[in-house]
C-alpha positions in Angstrom: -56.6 52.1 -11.0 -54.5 50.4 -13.4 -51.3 52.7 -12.1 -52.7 51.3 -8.9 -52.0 47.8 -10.5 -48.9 48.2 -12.4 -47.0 49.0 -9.7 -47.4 45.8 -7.4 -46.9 44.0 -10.6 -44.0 45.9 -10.9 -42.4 45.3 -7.7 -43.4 41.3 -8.1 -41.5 41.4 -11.7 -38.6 43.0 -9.6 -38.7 40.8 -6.7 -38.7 37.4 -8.7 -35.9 38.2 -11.1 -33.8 38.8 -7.8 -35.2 35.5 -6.2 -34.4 34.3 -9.9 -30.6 35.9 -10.3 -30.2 34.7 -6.4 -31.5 31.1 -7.4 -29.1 30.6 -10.1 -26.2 32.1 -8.3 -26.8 29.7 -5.5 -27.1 27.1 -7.9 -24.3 28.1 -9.6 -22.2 28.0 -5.9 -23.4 24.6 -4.9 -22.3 23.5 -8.1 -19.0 24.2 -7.7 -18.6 22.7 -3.8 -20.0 19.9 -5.5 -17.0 19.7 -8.6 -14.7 20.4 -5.4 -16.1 17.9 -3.3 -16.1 15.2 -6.1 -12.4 16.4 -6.8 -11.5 15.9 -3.1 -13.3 12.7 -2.9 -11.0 11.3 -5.7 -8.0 12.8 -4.3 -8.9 10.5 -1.0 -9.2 7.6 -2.9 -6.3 7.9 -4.9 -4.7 8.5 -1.5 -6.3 5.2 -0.3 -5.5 3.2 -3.2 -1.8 4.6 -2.5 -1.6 4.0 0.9 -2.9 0.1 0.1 -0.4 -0.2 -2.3 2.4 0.5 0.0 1.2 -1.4 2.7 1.0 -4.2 0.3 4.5 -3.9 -0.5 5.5 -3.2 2.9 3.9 -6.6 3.8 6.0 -8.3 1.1 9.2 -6.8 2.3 8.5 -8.0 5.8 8.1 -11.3 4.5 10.9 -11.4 2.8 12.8 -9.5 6.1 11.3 -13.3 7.8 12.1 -15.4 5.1 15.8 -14.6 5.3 15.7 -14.1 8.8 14.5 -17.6 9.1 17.0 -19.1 6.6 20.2 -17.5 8.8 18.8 -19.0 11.8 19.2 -22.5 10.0 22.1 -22.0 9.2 23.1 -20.6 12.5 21.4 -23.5 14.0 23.6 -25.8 11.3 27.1 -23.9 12.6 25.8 -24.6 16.2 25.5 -28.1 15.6 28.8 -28.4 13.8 30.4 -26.7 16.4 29.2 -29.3 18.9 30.1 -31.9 17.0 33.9 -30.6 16.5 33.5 -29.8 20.4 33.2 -33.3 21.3 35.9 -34.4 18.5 38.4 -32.2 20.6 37.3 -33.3 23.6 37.7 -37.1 22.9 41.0 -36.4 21.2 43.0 -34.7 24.3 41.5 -37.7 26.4 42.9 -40.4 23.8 46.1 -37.8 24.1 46.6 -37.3 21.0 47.2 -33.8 21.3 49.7 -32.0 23.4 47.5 -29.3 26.3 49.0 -26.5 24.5 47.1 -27.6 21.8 43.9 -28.4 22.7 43.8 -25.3 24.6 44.6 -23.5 21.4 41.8 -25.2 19.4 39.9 -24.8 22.7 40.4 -21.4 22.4 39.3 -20.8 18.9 36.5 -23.1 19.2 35.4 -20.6 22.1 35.7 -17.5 20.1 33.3 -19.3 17.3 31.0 -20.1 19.4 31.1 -16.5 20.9 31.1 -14.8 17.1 28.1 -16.8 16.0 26.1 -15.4 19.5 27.0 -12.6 18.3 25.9 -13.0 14.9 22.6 -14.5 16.0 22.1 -11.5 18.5 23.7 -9.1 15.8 20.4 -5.8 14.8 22.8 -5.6 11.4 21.4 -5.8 8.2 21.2 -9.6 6.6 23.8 -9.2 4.1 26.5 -8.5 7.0 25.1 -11.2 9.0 25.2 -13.1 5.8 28.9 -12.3 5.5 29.7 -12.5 8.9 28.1 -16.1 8.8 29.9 -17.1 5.6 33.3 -16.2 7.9 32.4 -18.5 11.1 31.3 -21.6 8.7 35.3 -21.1 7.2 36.7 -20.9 10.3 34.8 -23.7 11.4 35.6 -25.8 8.3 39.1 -25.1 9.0 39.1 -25.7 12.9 37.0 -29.2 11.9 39.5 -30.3 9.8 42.5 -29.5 12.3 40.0 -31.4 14.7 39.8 -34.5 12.7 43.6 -34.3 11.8 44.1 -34.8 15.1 42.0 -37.9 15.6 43.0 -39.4 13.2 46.7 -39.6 13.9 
């Protein structure tokens, strides 16, 4: 009888320290998705923490993109202006006649072709610091064309 009774006792001995070795290998697994998980979950928030960084930064840039935009568009605005003012200068000078047709059609002509440039500049997709340049050329051309302007309505 006690043979009888070893042996199921036996077998349940056997069968727990399997459950048990199962158990902690299980354990043991979930453990380590868990470490992998956590690592992955930092990963993505580094990530996010990156990707809000930049888009900070981008938003900064774009300001500044706007900022200057804005600023050559004054002073596009400004040349405009001038150049209507020197416009009406010429104008009022060939009817006084105090220039010859050859030359008001010459200053015409440049006056034209400044106006034209600084469309162009205004329309221009190149980068600010060409436009820059490009508008730092029409405002000393127009100075120059001004000045030949006034020359002539004053004499």
């Amino acid at each position: 009888m006690r043979a009888a009774c070893t042996l199921p006792l036996a077998v349940l001995v056997l069968a727990s320290g399997c459950t048990y070795v199962q158990t902690k290998e299980r354990l043991a697994r979930t453990e380590a998705e868990i470490v992998q998980a956590q690592a992955e979950l930092e990963n993505a928030e580094d990530e996010q923490v990156s990707l809000q960084r930049d888009r900070q930064r981008a938003a900064e840039q774009q300001q500044v993109a706007r900022s200057e935009v804005a600023k050559l568009e004054a002073e596009l605005a400004a040349l405009d202006d001038d150049l209507k003012r020197a416009e009406a200068e010429l104008d009022g000078a060939h009817r006084k006649n105090k220039l010859s047709r050859a030359r008001y059609d010459e200053l015409r002509r440049e006056l034209d072709q400044l106006r034209f440039e600084e469309d162009a500049a205004r329309l221009s997709a190149a980068p600010d610091a060409e436009r820059q340049k490009k508008l730092a050329d029409l405002q000393k051309r127009k100075q120059g064309l001004i000045e030949a302007i006034r020359t002539l309505g004053s004499s």
